[in-house]
MDAnalysis code that builds the backbone (N, CA, C; Angstrom):
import MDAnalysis as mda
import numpy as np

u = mda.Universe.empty(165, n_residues=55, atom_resindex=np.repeat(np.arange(55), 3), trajectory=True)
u.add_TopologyAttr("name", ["N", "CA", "C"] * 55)
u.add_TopologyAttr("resid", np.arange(1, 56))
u.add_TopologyAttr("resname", ["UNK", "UNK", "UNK", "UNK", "UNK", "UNK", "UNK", "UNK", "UNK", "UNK", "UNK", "UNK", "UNK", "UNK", "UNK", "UNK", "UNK", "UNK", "UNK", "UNK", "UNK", "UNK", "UNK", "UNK", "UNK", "UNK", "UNK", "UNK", "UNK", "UNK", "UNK", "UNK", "UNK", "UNK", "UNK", "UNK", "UNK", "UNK", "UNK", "UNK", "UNK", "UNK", "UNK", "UNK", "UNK", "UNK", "UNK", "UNK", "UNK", "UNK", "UNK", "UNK", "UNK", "UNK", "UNK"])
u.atoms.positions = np.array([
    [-60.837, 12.819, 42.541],
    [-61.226, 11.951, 41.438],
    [-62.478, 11.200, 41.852],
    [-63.322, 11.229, 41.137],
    [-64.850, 10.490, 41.329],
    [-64.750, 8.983, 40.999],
    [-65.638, 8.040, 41.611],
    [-65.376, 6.638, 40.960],
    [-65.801, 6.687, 39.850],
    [-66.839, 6.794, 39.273],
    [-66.474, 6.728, 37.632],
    [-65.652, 7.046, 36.957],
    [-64.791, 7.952, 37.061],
    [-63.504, 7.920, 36.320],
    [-62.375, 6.560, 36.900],
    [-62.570, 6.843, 37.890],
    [-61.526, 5.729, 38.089],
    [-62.098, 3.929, 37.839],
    [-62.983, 3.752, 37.756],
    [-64.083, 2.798, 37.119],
    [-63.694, 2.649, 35.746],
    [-63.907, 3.216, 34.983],
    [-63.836, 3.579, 33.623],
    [-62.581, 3.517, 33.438],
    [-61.301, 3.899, 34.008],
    [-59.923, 3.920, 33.437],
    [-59.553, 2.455, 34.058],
    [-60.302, 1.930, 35.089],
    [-59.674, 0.567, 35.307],
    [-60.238, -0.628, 34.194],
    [-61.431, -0.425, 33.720],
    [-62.068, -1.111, 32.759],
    [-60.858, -0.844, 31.828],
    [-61.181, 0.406, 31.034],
    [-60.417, 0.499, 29.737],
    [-58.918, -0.373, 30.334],
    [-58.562, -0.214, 31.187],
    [-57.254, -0.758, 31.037],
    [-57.207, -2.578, 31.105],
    [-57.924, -2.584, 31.677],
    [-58.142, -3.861, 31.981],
    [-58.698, -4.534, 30.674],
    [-59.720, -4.453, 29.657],
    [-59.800, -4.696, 28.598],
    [-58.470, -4.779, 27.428],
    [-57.998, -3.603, 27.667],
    [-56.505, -3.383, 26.905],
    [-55.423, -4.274, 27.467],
    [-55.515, -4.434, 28.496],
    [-54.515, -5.231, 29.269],
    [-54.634, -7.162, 28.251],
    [-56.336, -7.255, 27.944],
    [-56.189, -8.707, 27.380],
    [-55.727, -8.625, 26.349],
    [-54.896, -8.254, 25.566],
    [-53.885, -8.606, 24.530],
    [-52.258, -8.313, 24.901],
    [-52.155, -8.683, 26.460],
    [-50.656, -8.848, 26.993],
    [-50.701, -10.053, 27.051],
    [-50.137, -11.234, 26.357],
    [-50.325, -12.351, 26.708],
    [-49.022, -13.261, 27.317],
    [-48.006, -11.852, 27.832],
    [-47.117, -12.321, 28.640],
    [-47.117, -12.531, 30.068],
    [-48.394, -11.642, 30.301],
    [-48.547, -11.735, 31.589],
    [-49.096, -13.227, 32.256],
    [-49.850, -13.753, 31.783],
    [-50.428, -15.168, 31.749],
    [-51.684, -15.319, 31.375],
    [-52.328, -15.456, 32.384],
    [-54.303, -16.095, 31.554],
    [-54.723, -14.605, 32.029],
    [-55.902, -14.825, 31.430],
    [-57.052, -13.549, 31.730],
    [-57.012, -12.735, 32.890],
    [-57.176, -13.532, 34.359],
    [-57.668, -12.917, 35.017],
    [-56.130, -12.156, 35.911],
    [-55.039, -12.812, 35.642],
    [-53.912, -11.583, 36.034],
    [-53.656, -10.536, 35.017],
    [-53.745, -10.768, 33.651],
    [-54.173, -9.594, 32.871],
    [-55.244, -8.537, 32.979],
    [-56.124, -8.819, 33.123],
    [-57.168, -7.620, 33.705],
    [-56.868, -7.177, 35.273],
    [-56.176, -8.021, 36.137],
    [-56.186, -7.426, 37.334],
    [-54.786, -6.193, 37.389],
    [-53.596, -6.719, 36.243],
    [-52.828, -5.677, 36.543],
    [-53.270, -4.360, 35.651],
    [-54.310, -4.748, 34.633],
    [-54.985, -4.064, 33.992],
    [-55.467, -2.613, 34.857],
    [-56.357, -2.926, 35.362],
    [-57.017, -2.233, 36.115],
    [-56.331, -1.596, 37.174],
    [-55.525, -2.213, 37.742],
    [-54.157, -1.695, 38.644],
    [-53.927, -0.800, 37.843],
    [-53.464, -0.890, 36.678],
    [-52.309, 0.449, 36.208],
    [-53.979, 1.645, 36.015],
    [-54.951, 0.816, 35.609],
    [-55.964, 2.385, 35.457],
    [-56.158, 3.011, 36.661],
    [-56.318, 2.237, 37.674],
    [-56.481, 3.011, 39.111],
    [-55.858, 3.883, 39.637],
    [-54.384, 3.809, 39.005],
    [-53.412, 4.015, 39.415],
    [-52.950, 5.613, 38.345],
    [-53.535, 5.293, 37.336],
    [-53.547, 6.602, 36.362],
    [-54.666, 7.464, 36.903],
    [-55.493, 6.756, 37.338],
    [-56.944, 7.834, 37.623],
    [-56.613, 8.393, 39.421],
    [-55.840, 8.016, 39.682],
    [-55.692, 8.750, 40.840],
    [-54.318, 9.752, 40.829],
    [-53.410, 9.676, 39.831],
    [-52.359, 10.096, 39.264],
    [-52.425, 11.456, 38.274],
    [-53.195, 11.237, 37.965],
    [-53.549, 12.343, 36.429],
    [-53.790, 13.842, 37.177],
    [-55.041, 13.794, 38.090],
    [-55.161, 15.440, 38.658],
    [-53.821, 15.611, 39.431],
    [-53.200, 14.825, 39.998],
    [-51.939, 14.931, 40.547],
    [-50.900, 15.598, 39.484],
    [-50.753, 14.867, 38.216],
    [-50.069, 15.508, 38.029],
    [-50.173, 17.030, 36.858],
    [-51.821, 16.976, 36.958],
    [-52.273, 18.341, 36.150],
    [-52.475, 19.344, 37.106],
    [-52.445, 18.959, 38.359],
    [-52.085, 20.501, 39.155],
    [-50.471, 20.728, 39.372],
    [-49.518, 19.734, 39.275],
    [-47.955, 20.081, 39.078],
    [-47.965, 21.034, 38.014],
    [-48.471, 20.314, 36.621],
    [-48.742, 21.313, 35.759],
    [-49.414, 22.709, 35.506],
    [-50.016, 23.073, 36.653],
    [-50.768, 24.205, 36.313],
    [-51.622, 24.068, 35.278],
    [-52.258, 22.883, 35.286],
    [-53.571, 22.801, 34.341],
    [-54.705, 22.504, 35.218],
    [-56.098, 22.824, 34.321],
    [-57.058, 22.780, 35.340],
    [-58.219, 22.239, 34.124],
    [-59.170, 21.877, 34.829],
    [-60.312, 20.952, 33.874],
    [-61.037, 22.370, 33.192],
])
């Protein structure tokens, strides 16, 4: 996985993340934000070669 993808999926998430407003103020919302994108962008080819898929 290249950093721009994983850049880009931590943004998007992290943006999306500011309308959780259970989590508390802003900046633990974007940080678990970006956690869960990092965490998808290093996850995803993982689990598209389980799948037998390929880009």
């Amino acid at each position: 996985m290249d950093p721009i993808s994983i850049t880009f999926y931590a943004m998007v998430c992290g943006c999306l993340s500011m309308a959780a407003p259970r989590l508390g103020g802003l900046v633990p919302r974007l940080a678990v934000g970006a956690g869960i994108g990092v965490a998808a962008a290093i996850l995803l080819p993982v689990l598209r070669g389980m799948m037998g898929l390929t880009y």
